[in-house]
NUKOLLUM-827977 format. One record per residue: residue in three letters; y, x, z of N, C-alpha, C, O, CB in turn. Coordinates in steps of 0.001 Angstrom, whole numbers, plus 500000, padded with zeros to 6 digits. Atoms other than C-alpha are relative to their C-alpha. Glycine has a CB too. Layout:
N
ALAYXZYXZYXZYXZYXZ...
***
This chain:
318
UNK498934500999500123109849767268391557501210500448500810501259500636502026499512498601500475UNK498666499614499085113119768202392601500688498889501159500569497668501062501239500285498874UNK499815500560498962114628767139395749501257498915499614501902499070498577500209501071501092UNK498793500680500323117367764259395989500381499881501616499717499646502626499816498470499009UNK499765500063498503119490764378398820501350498994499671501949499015498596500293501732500940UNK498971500624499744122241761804399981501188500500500965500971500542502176499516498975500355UNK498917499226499082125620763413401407500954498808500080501341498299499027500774501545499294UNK499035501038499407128068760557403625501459501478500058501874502440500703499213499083502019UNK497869499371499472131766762242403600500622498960501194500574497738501055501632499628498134UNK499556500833499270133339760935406544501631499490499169501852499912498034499991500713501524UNK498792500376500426136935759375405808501287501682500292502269502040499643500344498352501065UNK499346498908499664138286762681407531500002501297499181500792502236499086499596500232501125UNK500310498657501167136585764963404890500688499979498693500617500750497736498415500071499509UNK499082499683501082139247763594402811501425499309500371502103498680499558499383499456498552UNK498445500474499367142484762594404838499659500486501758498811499765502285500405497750499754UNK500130499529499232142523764544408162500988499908501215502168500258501204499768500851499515UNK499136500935498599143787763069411658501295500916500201501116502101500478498934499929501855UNK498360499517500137147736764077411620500808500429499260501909500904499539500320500685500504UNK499310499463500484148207764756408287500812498275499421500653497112499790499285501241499092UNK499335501323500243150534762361406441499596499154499374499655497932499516500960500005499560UNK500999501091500677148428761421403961500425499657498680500463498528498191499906498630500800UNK499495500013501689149856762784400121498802500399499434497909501153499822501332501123499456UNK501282499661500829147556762807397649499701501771499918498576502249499778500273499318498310UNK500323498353500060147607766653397570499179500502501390498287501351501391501612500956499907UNK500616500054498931146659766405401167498259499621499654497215500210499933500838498965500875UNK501619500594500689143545764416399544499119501018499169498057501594499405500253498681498792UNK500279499236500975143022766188396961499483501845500704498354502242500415501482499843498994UNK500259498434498973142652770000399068498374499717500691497249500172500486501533500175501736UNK501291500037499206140543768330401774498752499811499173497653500327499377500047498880501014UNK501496500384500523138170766889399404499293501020499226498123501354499412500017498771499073UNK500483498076499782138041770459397673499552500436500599498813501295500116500582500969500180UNK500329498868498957137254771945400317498244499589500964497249500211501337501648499983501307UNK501382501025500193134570769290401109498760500413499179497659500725499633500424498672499261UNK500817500285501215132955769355397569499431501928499703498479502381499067501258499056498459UNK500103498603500373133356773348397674498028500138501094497165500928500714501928501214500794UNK500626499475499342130610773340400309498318499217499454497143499540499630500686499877501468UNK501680500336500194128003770981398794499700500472498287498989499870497483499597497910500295UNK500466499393500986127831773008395927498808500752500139498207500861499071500862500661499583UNK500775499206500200125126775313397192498439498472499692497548498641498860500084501319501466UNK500732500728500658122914772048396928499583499979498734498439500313498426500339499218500144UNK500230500561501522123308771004393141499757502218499799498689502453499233502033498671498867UNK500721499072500654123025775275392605498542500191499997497984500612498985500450500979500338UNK501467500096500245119071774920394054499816498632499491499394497981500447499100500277501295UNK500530500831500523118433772189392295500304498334500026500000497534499141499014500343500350UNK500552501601499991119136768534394091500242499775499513501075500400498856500010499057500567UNK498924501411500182119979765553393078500923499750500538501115500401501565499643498898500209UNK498909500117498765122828764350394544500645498589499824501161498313498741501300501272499942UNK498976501040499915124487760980395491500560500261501256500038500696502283499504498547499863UNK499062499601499025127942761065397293500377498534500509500547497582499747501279500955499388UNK499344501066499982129114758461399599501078500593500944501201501761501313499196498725500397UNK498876499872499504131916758315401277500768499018501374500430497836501436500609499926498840UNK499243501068498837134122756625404522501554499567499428502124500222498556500239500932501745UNK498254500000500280137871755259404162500187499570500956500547498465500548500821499228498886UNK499120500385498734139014754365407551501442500025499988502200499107500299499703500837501062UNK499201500134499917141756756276406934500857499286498950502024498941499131500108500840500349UNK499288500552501033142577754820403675500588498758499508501588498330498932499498500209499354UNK499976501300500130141522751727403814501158499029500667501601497968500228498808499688500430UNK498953500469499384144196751262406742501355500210499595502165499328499878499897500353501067UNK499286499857500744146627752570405017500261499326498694501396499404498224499864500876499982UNK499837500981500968146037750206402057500301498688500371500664498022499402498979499948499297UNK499940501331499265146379747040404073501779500229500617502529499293500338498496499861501472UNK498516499971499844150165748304405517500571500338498563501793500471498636500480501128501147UNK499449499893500963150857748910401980500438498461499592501553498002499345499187500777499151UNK500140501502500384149899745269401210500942498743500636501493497732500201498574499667500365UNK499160500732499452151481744150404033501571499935500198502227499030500713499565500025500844UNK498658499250500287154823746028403402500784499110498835501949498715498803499679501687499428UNK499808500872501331154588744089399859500362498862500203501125498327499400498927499816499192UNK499900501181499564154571741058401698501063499535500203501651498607499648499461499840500842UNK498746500130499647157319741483403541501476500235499385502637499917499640499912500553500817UNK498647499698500526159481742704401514500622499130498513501620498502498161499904501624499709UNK500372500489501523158661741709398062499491498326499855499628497670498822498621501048499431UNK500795501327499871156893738321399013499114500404499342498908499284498874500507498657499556UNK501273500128500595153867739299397196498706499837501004498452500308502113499845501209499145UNK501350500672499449150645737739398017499076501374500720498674502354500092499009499146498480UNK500667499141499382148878739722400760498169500536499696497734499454499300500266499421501224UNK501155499852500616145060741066399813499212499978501238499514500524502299499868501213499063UNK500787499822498514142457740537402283499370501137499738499496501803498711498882498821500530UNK500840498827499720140222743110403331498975500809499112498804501998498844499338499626500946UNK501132499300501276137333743168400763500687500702498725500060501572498121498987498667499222UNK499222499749501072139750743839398117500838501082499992501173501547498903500662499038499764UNK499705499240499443141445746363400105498646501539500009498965502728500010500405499159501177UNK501268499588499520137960747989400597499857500604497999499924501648497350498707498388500942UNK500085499027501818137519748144396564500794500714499160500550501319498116499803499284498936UNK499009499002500429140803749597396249499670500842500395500008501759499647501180499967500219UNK499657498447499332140063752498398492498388500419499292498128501598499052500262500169502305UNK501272499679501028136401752374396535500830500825498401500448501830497801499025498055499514UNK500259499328501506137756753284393237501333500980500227501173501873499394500080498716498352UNK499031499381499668141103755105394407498889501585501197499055502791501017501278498605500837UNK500620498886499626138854757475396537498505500506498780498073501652498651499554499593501661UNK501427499740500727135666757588394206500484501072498732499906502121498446499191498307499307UNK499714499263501128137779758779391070501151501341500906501785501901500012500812498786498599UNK499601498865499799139667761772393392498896500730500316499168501918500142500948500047500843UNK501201499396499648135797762903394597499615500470498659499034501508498341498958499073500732UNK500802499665501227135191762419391072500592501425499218499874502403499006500092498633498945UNK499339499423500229137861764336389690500054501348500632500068502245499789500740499349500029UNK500135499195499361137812766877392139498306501400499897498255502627499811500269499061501104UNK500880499672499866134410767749392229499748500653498085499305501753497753499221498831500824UNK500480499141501161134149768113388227501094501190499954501024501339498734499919499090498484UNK498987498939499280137057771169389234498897500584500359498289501377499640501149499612501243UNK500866498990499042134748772421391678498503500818498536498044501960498493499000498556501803UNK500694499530500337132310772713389121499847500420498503498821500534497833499361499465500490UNK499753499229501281133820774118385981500562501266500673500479502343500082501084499236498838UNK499910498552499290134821776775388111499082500772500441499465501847500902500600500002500979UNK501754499818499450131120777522389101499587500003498430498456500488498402499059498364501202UNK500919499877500796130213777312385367499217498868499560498477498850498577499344500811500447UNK500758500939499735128859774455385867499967498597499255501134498211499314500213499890501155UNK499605500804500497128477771297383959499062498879500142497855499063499983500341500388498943UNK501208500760499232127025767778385283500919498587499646502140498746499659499606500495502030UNK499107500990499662128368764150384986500034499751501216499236500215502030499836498947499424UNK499722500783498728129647762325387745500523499136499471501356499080498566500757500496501108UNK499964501531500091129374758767388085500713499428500875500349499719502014498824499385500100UNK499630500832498471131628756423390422499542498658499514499753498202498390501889499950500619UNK500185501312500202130294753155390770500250499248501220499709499682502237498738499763499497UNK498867500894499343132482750339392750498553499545500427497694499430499552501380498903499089UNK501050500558499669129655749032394976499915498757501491500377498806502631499203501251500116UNK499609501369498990129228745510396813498282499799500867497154499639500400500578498123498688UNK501233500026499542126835745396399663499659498545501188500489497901501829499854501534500657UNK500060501678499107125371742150401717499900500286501521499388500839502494498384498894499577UNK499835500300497397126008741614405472499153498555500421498963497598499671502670499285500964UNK499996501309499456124856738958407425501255499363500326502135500103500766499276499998501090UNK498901500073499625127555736565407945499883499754501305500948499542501885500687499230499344UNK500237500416498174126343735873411632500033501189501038500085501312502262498331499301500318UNK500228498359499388126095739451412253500850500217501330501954500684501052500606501295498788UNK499500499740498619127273739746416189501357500824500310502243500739501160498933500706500652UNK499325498395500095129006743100415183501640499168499224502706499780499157498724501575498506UNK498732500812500538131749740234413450500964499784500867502136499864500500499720498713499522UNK499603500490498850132736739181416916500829501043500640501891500819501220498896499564500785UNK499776498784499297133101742862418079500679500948499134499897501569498415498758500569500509UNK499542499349500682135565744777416379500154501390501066500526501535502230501134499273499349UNK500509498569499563134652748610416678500484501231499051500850502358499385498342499988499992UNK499494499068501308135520750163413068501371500318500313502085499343500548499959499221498436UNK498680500150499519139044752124413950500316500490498344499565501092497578500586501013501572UNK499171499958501820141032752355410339501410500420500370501866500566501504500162498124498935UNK498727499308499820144429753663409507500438500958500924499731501814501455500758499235500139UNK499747498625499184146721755754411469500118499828500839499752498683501106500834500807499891UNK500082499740498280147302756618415214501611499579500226502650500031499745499539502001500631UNK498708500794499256150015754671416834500389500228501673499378500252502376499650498334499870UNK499137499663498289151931755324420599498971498818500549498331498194499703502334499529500282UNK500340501347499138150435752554423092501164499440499775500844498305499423499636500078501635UNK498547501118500479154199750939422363499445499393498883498785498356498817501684500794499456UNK500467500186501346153531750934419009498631498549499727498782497474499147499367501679499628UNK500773500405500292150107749662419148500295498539500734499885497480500259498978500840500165UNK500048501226499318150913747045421452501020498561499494500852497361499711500355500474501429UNK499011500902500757153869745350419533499378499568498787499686498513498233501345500694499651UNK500657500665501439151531745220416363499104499108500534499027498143499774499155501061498887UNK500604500637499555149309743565418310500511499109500756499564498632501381499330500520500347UNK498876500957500002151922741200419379500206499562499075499814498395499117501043500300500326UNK499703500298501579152963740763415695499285499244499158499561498246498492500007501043499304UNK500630500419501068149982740681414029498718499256500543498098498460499839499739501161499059UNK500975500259499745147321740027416287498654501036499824497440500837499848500047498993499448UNK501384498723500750145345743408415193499917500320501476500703500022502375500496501780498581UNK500542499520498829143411744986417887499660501369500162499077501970499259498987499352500241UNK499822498342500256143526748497418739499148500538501575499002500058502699502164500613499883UNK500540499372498836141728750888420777500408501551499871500746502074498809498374499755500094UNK499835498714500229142216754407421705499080500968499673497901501119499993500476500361500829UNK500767498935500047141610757344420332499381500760500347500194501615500697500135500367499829UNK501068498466499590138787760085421315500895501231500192500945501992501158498787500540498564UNK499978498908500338140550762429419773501509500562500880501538501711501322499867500008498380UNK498880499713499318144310762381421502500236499416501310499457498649501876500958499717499259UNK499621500526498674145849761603424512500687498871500166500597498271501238500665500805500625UNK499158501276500059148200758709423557499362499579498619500268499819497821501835500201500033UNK500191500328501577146735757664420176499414498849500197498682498840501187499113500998499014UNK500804501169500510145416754245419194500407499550498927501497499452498364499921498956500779UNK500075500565501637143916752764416117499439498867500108498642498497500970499144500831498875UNK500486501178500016143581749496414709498350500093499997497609500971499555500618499294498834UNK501673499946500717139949748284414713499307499200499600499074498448500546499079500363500610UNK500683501184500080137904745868413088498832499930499555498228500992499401500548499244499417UNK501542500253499884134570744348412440499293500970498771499744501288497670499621498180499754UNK500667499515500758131651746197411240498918499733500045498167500049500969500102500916499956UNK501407500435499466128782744707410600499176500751499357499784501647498771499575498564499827UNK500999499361500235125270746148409494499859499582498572499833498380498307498918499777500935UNK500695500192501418124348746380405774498160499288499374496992499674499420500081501543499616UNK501318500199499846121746744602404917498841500292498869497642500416499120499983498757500340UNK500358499754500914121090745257401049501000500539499274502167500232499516499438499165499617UNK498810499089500803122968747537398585499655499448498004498676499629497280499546502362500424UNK500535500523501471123164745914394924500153501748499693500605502635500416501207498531498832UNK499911499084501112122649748643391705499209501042500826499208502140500269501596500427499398UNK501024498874499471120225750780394118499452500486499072499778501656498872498956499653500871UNK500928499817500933117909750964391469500668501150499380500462502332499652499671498784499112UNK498796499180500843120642752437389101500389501104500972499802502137500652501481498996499584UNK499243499123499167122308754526391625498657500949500280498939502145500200500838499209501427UNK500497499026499762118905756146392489499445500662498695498950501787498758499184499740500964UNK500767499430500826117685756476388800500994500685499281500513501607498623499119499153499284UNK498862498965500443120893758084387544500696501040500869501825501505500716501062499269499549UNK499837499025499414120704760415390097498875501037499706499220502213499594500181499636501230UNK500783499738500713117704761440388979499510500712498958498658501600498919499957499491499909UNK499845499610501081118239761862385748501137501496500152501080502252499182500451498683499182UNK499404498837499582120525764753386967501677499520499684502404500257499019499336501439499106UNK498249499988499501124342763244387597500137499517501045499455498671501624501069499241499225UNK499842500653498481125849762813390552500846498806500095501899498565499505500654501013501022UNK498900501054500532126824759514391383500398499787501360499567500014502239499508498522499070UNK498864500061499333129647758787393753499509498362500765499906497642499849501521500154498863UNK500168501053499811128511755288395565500531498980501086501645499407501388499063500117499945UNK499924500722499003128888752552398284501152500458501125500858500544502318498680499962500463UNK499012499345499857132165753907399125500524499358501188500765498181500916500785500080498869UNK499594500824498563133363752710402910498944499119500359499116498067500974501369499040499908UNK500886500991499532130339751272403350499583499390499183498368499216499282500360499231500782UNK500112500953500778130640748920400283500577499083500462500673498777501650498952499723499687UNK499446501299499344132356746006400163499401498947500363498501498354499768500765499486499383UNK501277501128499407131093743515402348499786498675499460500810498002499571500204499600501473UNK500101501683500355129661739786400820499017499504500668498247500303501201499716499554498503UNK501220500861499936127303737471401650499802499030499237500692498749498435499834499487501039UNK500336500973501063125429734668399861500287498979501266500281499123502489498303500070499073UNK499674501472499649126268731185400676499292498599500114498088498759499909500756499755499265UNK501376500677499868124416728123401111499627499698498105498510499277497806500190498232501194UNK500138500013501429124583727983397072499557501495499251499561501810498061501411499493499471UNK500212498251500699123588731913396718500723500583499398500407501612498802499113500308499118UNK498949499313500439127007732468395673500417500939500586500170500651501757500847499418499843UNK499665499281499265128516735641396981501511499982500235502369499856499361499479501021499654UNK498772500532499423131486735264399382500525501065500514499608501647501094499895498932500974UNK499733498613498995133619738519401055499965499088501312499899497903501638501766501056499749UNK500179499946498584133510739267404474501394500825500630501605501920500109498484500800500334UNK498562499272499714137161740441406307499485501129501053499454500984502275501354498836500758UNK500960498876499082135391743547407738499877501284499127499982501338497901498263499390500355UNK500122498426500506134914747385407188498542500725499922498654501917500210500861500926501040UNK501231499656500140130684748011406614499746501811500501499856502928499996499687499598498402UNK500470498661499405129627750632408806499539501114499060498492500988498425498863499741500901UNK500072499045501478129759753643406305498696500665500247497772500470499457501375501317499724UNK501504499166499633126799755921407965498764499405499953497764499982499524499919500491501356UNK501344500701499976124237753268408449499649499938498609498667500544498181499995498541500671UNK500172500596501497124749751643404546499818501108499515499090500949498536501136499172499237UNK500560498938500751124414755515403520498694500158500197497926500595499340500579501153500224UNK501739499343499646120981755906405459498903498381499143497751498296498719499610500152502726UNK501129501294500493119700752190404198500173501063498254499180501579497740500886497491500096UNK500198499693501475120919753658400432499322501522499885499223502049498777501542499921499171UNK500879498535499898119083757052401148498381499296500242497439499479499470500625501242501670UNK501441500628500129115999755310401880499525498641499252498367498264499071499609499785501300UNK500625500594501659116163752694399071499548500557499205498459500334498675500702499509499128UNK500430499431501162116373755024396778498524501402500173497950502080499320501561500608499386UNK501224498376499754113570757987398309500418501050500238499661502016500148499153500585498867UNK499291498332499819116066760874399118499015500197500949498292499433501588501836500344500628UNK500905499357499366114364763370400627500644500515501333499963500729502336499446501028499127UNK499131499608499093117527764502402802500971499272500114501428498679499137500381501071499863UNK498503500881499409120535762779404778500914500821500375500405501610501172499881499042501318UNK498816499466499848123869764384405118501152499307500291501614498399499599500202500580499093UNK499169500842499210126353763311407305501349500906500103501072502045500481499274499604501493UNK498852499083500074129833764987407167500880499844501015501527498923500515500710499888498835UNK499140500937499089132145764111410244500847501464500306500931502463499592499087498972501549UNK498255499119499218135169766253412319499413501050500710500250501839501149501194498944501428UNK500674499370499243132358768293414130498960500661499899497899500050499771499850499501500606UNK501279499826500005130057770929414061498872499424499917498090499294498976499874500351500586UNK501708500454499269127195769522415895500056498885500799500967498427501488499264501164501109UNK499668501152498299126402766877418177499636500695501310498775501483501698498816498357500148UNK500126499768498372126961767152421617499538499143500778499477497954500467501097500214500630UNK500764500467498450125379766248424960501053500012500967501649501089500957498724501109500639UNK499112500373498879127814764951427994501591500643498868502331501622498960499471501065501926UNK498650499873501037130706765064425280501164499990501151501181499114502014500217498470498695UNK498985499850499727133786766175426648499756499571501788500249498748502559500933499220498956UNK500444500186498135132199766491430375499856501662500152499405502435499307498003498878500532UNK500769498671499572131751769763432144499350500833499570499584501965499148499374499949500606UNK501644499412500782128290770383431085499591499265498856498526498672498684498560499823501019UNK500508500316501758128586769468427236499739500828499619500333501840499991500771499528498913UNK500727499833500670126647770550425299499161499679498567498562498645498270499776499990500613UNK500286500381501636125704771243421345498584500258499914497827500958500587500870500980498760UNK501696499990499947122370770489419935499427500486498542499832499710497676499323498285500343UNK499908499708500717121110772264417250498673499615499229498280500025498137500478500970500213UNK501602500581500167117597770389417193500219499145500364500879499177501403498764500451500580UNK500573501313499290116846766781417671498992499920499600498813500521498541500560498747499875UNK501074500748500688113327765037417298500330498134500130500930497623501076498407500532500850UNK500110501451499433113037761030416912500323499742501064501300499047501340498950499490500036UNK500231501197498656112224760183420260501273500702501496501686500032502443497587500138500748UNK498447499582500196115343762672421284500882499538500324501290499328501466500432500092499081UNK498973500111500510117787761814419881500326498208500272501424497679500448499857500645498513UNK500039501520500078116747757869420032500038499947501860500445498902502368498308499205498984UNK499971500276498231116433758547424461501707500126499983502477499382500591498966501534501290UNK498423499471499354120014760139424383501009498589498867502233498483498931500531502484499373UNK499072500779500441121325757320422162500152498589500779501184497973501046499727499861498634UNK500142501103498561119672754414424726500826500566501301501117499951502327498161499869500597UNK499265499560498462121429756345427324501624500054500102502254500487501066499516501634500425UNK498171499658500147125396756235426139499893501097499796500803501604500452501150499828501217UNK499109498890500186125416759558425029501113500226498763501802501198498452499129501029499960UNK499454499333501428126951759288421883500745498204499574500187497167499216498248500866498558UNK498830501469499943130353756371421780499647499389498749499313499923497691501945500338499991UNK499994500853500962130142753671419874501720500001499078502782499813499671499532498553500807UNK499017500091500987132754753780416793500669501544499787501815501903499517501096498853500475UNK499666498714500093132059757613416822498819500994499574498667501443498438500563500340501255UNK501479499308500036128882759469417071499187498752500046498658498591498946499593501126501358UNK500994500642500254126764756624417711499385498775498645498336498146498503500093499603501068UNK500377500713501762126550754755414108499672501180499163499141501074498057501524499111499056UNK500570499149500873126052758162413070498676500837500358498190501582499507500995500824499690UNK500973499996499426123196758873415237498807499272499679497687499777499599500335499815500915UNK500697501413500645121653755256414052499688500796498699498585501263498416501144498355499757UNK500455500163501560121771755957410605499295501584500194498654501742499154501545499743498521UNK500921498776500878120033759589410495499371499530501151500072500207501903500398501889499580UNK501456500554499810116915757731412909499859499186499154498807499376498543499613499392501211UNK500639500615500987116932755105410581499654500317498554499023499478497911500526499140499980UNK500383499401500929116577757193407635498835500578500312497828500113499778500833500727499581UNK501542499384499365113738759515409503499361498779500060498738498644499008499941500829501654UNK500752501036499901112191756242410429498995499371498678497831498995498535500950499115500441UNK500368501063501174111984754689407147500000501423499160501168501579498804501284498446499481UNK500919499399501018110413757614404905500913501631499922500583502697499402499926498877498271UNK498984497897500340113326761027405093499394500662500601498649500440501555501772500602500617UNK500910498818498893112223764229406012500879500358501055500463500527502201499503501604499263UNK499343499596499463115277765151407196501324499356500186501594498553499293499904500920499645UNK498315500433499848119341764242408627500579500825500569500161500976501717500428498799500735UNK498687499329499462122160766471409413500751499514500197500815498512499485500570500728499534UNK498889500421499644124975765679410770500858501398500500500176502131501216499755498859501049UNK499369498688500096127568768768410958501723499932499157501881499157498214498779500995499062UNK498818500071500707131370769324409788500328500063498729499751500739497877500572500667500343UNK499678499726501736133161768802406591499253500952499012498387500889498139501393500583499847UNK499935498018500433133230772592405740499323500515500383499483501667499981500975501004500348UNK501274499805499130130277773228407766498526500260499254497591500880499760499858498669500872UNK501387500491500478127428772472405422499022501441499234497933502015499247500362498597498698UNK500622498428500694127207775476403344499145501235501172498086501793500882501683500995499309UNK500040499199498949126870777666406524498644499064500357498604497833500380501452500139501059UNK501090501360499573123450776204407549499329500872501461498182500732501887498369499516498367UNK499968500024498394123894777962411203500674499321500527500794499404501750500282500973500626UNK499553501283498835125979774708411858499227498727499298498850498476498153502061499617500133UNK500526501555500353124642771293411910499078499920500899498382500914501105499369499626498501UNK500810500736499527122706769333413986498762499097499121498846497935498724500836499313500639UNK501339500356500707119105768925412271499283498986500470499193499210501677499113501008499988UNK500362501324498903117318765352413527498745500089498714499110500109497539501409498127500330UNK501389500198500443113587765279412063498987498921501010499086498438502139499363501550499959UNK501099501749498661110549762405413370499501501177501227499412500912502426497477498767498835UNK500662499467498696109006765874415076501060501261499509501660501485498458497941500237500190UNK499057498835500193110896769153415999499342501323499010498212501791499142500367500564501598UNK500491499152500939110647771706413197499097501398500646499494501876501709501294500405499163UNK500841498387499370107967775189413937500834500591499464500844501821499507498351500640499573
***
């Protein structure tokens, strides 16, 4: 039986921290992305792609709000925002990728399917806004929008003056069209899914489904939809080789092995920030946990090369 593996694109593997953010910009990175999980689909997997929009998604919301102001048009909340950057990123992966693979010879459908996933609405993680979206703003900057608008911003990891808005992310709790999504992967096309996480709803006291003004932790909802469906492998795409140990300390350090109990000590211990490495840490134990053999986590452009990545298994490989 051939293998099915699940690959997460971070938001960066297709809009990259300082560029401006033209579709050609998109369009390259995600090339360059899609170029590398080709050696997959040549042995054989399956393949479902998901994807992050942080940066997009924030960028769709100052669009909205631009509209507002200027235009008076009716502002879009978040979920709606969320399924724009679902089908606006899903059909350039899509697009892109069948490129990648008429150039290879190659011929496969690809599926995007717009996908809505359930939260709790009590979920703690509502309270605590952690998800950072859009672009990098001055501390001036950030602090007058947050005057303005009331958005809440934290700084960046990655620069010295940078901060991004951030808001709630709560935990996924079920992914509709699983079924579908794992049996038409299956069948041998790749399908494109749960795109930023999915857009967040919940049911109501009538079992109606209601959005949620929140951004669904993209890494976790990939590892719950990797172990709905039975993938055999987790793929995690982010800004970085490998994971590191005492990040950006002295004595950091890259790891080119984790086991379970690992990877799960150094995540009880702060090694790995919350609204950075550590949701992506979570989701490849909770995939091992719940039935995968395997999770990587490793750079964009990284994957092909399989002397980078950080390998996380229940026991360390012989």
């Amino acid at each position: 039986m051939k293998k099915l593996a699940v690959v997460a694109l971070g938001g960066n593997a297709i809009l990259r921290e300082g560029q401006e953010g033209t579709i050609e910009e998109q369009e390259q990175n995600t090339t360059d992305t899609l170029r590398n999980l080709l050696y997959l689909i040549e042995e054989g997997y399956d393949l479902v792609i998901t994807h992050g929009n942080g940066p997009q998604v924030g960028n769709i919301l100052l669009r909205t709000d631009a509209g507002e102001q200027v235009h008076g048009l009716p502002q879009m909340p978040l979920d709606i925002c969320v399924a724009e950057s679902q089908g606006f990123i899903g059909y350039v992966i899509e697009r892109m990728l069948r490129n990648v693979l008429t150039e290879n010879n190659l011929e496969k459908d690809v599926v995007t399917i717009v996908t809505q996933v359930i939260v709790n609405k009590d979920d703690p993680a509502l309270l605590k806004p952690t998800k950072r979206i859009g672009k990098t703003y001055s501390k001036q900057q950030a602090d007058e929008l947050s005057e303005l608008k009331g958005w809440k911003f934290k700084k960046s990891p990655k620069t010295d003056n940078g901060w991004r808005r951030v808001v709630p992310s709560p935990m996924s709790v079920e992914i509709f069209n699983r079924k579908s999504i794992g049996s038409i992967a299956r069948q041998g096309s790749v399908v494109i899914a749960s795109g930023g996480g999915g857009i967040p709803v919940y049911r109501d006291e009538n079992n109606m489904l209601r959005p949620v003004e929140a951004v669904i932790d993209k890494d976790y909802a990939s590892a719950l939809l990797a172990s709905r469906i039975g993938a055999d492998e987790f793929y995690i795409l982010t800004d970085v080789p490998y994971v590191c140990i005492n990040y950006c300390q002295p004595d950091e350090k890259t790891v080119e092995f984790l086991n379970y109990a690992d990877a799960d000590k150094h995540l009880k211990n702060g090694q790995f920030g919350e609204g950075n490495m550590a949701p992506k840490i979570r989701a490849a134990l909770y995939f091992i946990k719940n039935g995968g053999n395997k999770s990587v986590i490793t750079e964009a452009t990284k994957l092909e090369d399989r002397t980078y990545g950080t390998k996380i298994t229940m026991e360390y490989e012989k």
